[in-house]
C-alpha positions as CSV (number, residue, x, y, z in Angstrom):
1,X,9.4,9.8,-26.6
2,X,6.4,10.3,-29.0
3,X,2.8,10.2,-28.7
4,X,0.7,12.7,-28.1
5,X,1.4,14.1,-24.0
6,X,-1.1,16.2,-22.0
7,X,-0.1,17.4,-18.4
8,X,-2.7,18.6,-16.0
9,X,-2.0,20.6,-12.9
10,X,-4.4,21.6,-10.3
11,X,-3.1,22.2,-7.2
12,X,-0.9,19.8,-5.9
13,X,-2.2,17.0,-7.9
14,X,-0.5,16.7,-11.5
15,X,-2.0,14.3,-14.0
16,X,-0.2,13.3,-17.4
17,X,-2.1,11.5,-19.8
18,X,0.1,9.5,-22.7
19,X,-1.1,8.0,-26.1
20,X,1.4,6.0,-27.8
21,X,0.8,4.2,-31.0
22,X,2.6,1.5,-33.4
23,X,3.4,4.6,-36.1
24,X,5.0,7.2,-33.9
25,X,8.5,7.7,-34.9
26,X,11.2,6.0,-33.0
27,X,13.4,7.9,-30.6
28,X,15.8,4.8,-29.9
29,X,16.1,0.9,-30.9
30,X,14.1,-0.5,-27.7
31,X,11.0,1.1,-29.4
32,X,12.2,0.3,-33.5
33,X,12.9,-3.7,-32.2
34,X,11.5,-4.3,-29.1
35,X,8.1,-2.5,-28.2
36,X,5.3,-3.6,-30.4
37,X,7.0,-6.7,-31.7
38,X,5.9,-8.1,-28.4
39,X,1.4,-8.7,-28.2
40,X,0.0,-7.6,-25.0
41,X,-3.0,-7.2,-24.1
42,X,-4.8,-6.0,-21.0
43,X,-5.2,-3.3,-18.6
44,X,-2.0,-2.0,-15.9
45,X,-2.4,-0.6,-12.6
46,X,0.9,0.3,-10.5
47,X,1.4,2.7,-7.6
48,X,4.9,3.7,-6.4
49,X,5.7,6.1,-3.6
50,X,7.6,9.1,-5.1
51,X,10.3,11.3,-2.9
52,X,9.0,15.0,-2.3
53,X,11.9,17.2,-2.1
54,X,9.9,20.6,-1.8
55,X,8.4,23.0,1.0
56,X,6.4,21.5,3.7
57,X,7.9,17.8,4.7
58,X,11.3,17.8,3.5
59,X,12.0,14.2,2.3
60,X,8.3,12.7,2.4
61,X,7.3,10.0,0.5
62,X,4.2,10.9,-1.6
63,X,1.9,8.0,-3.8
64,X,2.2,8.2,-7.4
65,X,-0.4,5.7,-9.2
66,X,-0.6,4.7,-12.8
67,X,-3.3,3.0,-14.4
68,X,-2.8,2.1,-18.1
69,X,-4.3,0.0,-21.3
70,X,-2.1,-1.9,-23.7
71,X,-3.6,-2.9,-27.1
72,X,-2.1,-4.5,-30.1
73,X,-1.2,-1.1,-31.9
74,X,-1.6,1.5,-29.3
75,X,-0.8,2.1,-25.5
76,X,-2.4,4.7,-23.5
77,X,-2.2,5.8,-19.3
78,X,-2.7,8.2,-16.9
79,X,-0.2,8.8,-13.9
80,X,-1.7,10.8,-11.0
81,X,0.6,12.5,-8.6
82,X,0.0,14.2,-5.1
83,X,2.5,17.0,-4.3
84,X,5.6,15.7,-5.9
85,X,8.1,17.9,-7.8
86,X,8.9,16.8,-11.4
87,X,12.3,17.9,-12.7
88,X,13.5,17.3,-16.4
89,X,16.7,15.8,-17.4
């Protein structure tokens, strides 16, 4: 994905901060055709419970919240995690 990625750790809170714009370079054909040919405009909010798999609770659902801005040319959010392990594929 492009744009410019920040990840912040302290603790057990992790926060990620994305900045995508119009003019990044496209990784696939949903972003070349489909993702800024459609306007929105506005301001996201969306929480999700997030499976822990780690010390302490085994298997504990943990809340995961996003809260995001979509402009014509740029999109830009913050996801806030409490005590969840992040793995990469």
């Amino acid at each position: 994905m492009g744009g410019k990625i920040t990840t912040l750790k302290i603790g057990d809170i992790t926060m990620k901060c994305v900045f995508r714009h119009k003019w990044d370079s496209p990784e696939n054909l949903y972003t070349t055709v489909h993702e800024y040919k459609v306007k929105k405009l506005g301001i996201f909010f969306r929480k999700d419970m997030c499976l822990h798999l780690g010390k302490g609770k085994p298997n504990s659902l943990h809340p995961s919240i996003m809260l995001g801005l979509n402009l014509i040319w740029a999109k830009c959010w913050i996801e806030i995690n409490y005590n969840i392990h992040h793995s990469e594929v």
